[in-house]
C-alpha positions as CSV (number, residue, x, y, z in Angstrom):
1,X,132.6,-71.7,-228.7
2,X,131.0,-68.6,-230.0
3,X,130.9,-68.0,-233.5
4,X,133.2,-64.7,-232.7
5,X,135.3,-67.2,-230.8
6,X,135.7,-69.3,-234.1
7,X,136.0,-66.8,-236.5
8,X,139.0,-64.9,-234.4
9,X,140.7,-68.0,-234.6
10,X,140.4,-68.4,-238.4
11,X,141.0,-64.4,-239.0
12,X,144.3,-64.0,-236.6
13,X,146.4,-66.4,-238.7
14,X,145.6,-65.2,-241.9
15,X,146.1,-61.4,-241.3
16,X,149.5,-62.4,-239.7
17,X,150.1,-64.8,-242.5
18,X,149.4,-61.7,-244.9
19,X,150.7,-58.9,-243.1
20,X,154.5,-61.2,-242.6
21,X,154.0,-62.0,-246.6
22,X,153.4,-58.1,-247.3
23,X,156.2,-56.9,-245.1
24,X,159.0,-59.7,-246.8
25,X,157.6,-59.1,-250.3
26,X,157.0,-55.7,-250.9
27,X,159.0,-53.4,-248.6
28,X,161.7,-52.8,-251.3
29,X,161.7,-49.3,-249.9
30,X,163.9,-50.2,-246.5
31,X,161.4,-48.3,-244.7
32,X,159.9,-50.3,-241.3
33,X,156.5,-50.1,-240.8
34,X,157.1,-47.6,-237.9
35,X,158.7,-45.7,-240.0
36,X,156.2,-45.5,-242.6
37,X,153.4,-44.8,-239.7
38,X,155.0,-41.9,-238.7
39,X,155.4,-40.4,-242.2
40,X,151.5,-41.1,-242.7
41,X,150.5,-39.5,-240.0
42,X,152.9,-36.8,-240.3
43,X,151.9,-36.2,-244.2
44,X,147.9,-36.2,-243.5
45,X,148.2,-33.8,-239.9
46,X,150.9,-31.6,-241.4
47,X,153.7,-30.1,-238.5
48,X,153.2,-32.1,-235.2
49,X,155.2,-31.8,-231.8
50,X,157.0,-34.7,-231.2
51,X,155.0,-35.4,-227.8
52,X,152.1,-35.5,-230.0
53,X,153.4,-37.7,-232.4
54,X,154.4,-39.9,-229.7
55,X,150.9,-39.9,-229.0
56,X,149.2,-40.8,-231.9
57,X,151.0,-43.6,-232.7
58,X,151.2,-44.8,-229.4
59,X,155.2,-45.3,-228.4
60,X,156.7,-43.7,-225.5
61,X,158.8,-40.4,-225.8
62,X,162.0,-42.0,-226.2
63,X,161.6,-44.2,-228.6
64,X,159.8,-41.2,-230.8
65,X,162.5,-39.1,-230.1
66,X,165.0,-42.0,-231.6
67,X,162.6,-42.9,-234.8
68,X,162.6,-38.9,-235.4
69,X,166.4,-38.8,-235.2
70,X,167.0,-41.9,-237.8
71,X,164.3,-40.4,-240.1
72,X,166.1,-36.8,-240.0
73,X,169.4,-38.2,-240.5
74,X,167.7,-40.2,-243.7
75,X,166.4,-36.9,-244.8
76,X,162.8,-38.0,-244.4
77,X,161.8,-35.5,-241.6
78,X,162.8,-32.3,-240.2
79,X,162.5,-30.1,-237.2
80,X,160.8,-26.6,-237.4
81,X,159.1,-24.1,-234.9
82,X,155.7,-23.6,-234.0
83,X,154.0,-21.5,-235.8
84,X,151.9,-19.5,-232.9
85,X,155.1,-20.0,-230.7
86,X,158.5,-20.1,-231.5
87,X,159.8,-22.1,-228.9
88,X,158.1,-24.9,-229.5
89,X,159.4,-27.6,-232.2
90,X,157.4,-29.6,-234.6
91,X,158.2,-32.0,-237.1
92,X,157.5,-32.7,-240.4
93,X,157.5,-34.6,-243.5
94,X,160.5,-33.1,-246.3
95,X,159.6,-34.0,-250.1
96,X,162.3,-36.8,-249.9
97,X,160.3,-38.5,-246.9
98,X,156.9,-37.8,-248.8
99,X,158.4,-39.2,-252.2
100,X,159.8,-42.6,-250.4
101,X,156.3,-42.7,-248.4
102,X,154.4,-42.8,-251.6
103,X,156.8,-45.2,-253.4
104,X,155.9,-47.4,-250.1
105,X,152.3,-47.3,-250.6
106,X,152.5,-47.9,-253.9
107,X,154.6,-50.9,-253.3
108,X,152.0,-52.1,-251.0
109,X,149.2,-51.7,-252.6
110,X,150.8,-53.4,-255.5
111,X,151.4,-56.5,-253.5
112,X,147.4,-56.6,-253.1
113,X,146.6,-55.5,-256.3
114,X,148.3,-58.4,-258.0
115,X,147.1,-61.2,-255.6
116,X,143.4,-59.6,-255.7
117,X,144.0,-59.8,-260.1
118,X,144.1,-64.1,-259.7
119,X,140.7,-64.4,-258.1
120,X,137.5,-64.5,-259.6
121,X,135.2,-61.6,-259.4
122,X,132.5,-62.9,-257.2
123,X,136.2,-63.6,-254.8
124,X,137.2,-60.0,-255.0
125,X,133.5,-59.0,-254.4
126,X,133.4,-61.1,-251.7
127,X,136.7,-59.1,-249.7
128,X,134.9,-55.8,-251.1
129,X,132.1,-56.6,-249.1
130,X,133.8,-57.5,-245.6
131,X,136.4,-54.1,-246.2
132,X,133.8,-52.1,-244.1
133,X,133.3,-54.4,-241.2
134,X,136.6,-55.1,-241.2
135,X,137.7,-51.3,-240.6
136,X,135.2,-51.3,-237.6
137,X,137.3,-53.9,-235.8
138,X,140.1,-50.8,-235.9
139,X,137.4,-48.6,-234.0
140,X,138.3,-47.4,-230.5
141,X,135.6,-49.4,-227.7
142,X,133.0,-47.5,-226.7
143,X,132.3,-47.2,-222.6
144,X,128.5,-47.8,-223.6
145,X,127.1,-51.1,-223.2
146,X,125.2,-52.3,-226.5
């Protein structure tokens, strides 16, 4: 077994382990995490056409077009035109949606903030330190050989 091999199998569980923990403990906002995906990427890109947002955070075109329709009954998104063309319908964010996004985030980061308070420093220096290779596992495979 490779030493990639045998550290998969001791990183899967945990990040399961934490992410289930994270989702039971501190979503007090009833917001899924699809949900709150979609209001991320719709606060950081501004006005997107559904087909793109479909895109981005890879579901297929119905399903989008159901998300989008719970969220704008919730008040959390609406519908406008394009800009350059009229005919074309984007969505975005309302201050309602941004307001329960943040209280989201804020929840969730919370969660970490107080389980990263009980360890020591040379523990939290330690997760510091692994944040950066971490985020490269999120990185999209290159076609090039290494």
């Amino acid at each position: 077994m490779s030493d990639s091999d045998a550290l998969a199998k001791r990183l899967r569980p945990l990040v399961s382990r934490l992410n289930h923990v994270e989702r039971r403990e501190a979503n007090k906002e009833d917001l899924t995490e699809t949900q709150a995906s979609v209001l991320l990427t719709l606060r950081s890109r501004g006005p997107v056409r559904m087909g793109e947002l479909a895109e981005i955070e890879g579901m297929a075109m119905p399903s989008m077009t159901d998300g989008i329709r719970r969220l704008e009954q919730l008040g959390h998104v609406r519908r406008v035109p394009g800009v350059e063309d009229r005919r074309v319908v984007n969505v975005e964010v309302t201050e309602p949606g941004a307001e329960l996004l943040a209280a989201y985030i804020e929840s969730h980061d919370g969660f970490y903030a107080e389980r990263l308070a009980r360890l020591t420093r040379s523990e939290r220096k330690a997760i510091a330190a692994a944040i950066d290779p971490l985020y490269k596992l999120l990185e999209e495979e290159s076609d090039e050989e290494v």
